[in-house]
C-alpha positions as CSV (number, residue, x, y, z in Angstrom):
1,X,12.5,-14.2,-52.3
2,X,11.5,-10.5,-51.3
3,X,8.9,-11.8,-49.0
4,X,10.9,-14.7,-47.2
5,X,13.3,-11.6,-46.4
6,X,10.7,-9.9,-45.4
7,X,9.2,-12.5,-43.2
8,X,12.4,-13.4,-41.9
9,X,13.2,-9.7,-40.7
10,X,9.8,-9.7,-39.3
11,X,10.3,-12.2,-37.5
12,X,13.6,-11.5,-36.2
13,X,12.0,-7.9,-34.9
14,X,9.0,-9.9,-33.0
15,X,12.1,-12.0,-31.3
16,X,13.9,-9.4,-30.2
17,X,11.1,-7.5,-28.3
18,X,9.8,-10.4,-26.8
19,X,13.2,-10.8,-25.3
20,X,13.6,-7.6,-23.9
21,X,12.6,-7.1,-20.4
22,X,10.2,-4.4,-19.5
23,X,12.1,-1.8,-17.0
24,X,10.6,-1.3,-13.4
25,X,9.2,2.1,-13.3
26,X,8.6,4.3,-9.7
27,X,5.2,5.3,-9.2
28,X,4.4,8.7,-7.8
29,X,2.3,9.1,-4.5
30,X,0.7,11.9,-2.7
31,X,0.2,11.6,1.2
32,X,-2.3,14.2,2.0
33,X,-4.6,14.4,5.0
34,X,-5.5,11.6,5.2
35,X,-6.0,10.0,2.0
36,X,-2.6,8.2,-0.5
37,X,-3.4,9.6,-4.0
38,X,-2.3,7.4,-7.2
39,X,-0.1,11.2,-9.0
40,X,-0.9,9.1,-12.3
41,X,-4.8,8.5,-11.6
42,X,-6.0,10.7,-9.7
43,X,-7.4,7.6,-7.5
44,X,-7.7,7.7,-3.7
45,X,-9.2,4.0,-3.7
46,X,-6.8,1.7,-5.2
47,X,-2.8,2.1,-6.8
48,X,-1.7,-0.4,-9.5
49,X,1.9,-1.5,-10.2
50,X,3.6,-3.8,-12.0
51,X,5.6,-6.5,-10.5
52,X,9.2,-5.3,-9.8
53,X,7.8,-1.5,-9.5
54,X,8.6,1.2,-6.6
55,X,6.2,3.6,-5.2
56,X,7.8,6.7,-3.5
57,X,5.4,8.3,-1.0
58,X,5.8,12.5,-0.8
59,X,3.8,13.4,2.1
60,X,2.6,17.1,1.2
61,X,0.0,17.9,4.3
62,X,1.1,18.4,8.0
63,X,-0.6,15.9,10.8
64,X,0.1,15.1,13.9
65,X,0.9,12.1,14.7
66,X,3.2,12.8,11.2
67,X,2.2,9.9,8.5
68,X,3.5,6.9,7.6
69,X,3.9,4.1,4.6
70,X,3.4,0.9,6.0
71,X,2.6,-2.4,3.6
72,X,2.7,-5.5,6.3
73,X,3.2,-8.3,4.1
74,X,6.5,-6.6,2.6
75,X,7.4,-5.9,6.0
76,X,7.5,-2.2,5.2
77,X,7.6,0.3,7.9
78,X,8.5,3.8,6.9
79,X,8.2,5.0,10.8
80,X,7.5,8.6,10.6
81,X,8.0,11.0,7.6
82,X,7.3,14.5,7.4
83,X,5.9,17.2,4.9
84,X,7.7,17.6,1.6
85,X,9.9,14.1,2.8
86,X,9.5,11.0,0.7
87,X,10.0,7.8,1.3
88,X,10.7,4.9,-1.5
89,X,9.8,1.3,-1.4
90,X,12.1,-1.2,-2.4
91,X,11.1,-3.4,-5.9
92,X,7.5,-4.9,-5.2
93,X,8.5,-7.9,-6.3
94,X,5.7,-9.9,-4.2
95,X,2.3,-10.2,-6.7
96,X,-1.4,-9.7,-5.1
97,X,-3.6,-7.0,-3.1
98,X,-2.3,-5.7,0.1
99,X,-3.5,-2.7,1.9
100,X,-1.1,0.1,2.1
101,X,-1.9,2.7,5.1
102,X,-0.4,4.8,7.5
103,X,0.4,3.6,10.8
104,X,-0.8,6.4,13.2
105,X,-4.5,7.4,10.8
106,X,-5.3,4.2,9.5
107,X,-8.7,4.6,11.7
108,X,-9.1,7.6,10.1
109,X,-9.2,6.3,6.3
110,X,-5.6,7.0,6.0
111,X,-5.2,3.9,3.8
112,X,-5.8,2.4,0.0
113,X,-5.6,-0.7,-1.8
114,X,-2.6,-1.5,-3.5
115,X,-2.6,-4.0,-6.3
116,X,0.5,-5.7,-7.8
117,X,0.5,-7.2,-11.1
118,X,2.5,-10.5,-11.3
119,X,5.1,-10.4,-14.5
120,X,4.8,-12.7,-17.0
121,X,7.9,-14.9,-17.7
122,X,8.9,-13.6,-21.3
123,X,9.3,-10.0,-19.8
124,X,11.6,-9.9,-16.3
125,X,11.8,-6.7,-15.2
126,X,14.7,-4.5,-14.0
127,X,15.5,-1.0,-14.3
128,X,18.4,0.9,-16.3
129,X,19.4,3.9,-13.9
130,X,18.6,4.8,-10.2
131,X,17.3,8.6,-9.0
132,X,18.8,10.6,-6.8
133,X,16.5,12.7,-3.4
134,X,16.5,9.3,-1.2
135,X,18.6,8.8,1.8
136,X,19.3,4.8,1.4
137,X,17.8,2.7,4.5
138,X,17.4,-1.0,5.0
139,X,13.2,-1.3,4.6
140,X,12.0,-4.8,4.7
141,X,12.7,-7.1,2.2
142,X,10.1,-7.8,-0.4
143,X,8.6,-11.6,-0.1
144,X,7.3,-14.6,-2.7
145,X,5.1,-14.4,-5.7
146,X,1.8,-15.8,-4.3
147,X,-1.8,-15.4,-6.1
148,X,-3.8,-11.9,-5.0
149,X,-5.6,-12.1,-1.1
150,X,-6.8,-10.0,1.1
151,X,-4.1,-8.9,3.4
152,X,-4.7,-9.1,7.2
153,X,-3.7,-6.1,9.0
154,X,-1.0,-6.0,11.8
155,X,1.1,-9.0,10.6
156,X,4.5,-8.4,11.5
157,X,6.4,-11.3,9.7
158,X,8.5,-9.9,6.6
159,X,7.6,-12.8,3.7
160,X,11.0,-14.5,2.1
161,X,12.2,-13.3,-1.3
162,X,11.6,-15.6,-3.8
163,X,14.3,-17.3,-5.7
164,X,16.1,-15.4,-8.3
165,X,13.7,-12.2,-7.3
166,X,16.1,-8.8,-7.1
167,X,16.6,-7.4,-3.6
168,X,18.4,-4.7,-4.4
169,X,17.0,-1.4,-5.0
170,X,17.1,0.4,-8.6
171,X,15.8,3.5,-6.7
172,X,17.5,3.9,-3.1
173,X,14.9,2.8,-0.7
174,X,14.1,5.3,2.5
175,X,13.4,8.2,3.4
176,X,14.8,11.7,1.3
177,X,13.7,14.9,0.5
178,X,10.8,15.8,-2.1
179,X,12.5,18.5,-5.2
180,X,8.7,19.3,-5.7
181,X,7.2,21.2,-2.5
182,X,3.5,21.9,-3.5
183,X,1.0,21.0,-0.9
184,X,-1.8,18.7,-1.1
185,X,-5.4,20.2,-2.1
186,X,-7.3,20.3,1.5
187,X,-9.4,17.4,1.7
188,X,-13.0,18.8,1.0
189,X,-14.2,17.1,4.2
190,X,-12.0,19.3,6.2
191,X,-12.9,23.1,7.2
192,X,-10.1,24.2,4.7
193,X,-12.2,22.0,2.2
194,X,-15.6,23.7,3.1
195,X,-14.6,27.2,3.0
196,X,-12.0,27.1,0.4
197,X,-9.3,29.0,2.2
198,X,-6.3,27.3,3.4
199,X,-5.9,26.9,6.7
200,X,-7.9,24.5,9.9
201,X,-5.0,22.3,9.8
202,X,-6.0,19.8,7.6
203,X,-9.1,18.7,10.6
204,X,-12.8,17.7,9.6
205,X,-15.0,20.4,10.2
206,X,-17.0,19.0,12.7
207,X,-13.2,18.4,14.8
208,X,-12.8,22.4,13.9
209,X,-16.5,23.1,15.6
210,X,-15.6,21.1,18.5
211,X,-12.3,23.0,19.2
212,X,-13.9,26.2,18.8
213,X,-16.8,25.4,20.7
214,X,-14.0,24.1,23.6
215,X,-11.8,27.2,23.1
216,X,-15.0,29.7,23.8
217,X,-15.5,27.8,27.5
218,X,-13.0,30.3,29.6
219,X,-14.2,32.9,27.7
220,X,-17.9,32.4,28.5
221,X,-16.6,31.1,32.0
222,X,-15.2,34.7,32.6
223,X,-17.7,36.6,30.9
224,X,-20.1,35.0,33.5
225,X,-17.7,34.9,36.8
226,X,-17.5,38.9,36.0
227,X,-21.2,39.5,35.7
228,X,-21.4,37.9,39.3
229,X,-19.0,39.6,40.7
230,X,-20.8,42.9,39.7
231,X,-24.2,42.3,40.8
232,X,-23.0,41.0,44.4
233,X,-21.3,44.5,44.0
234,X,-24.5,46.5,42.9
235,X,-27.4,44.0,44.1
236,X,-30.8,45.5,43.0
């Protein structure tokens, strides 16, 4: 009798937490120059959530044009953001791999593959509270569950939510204001990277070499105009 009890309560347990969904969590992202960086992982390469999930995107390194989040096939445009700002997707509710990059350095590497985990049906997931620090905007709505592809870049078309798929945000979507104000580690390409003190703007080294080497034209253009001038004065 014990252990039909027992079983029974067992079974009862194994019910009940397959019924309970699994709540959306936001995933922490560094924007540095000019690299996204996974605040989990570590990774620079790829960023892996769940079906349902949020990313929020601080950008902690100045650039010029400022950075951007864009995902094209959730129709996600973040337009400009600026150091220590954030900006929060809306649930990812759209399963596969899509590129996320930043508009204006995305020829500079300024991009990495994000992967989204399709849901299985026994666990739908939503999310108990929302977080304050975003300023809510109206970001494109996420699309339908289709299997993983590569994205093409530049599609403009927002995808349709599909049916019975949230659309509103746990987490306000947009842009707000990062509590946590540490700056990005230089990127060890850059001349900040190299010689390990921080400044050279966030720039490769060879971009810093070229702008010195252009900044040291007028004064070699001088030092020679002035040596002309004084022989014509004293000729030999």
């Amino acid at each position: 009798m014990n252990q039909r009890a027992g079983f029974v309560v067992a079974a009862l347990i194994a019910l009940i937490a397959s019924a309970t969904p699994a709540f959306a969590r936001v995933h922490g992202v560094t924007a540095g120059n000019y690299y996204f960086q996974d605040d989990a992982t570590g990774s620079r390469t790829r960023l892996v959530v769940d079906q349902g999930d949020q990313i929020q995107v601080t950008v902690r390194a100045a650039a010029y044009p400022p950075h951007s989040v864009v995902i094209d096939e959730y129709g996600i445009d973040s337009g400009y953001i600026y150091p220590f700002q954030t900006y929060t997707s809306p649930p990812l509710n759209k399963p596969g791999t899509f590129i996320l990059y930043c508009r204006a350095h995305r020829d500079r590497g300024h991009w990495t593959t994000l992967i989204v985990r399709a849901a299985t049906a026994s666990t739908p997931r939503s999310s108990p509270t929302a977080s304050s620090g975003s300023r809510a905007q109206s970001p494109g709505a996420p699309g339908a569950a289709t299997s993983p592809a590569t994205p093409k870049l530049g599609a403009k078309d927002a995808p349709q939510s599909p049916a019975g798929a949230s659309t509103e945000s746990p987490v306000p979507a947009g842009i707000g204001e990062a509590t946590d104000r540490r700056s990005a580690p230089p990127d060890p390409h850059s001349l900040a990277g190299v010689l390990g003190r921080g400044f050279g703007g966030g720039l490769p080294w060879t971009a810093a070499l070229w702008l010195a080497g252009l900044a040291a034209v007028p004064i070699f253009g001088a030092a020679g105009l002035a040596l002309r001038v004084e022989r014509r004065r004293n000729p030999a």
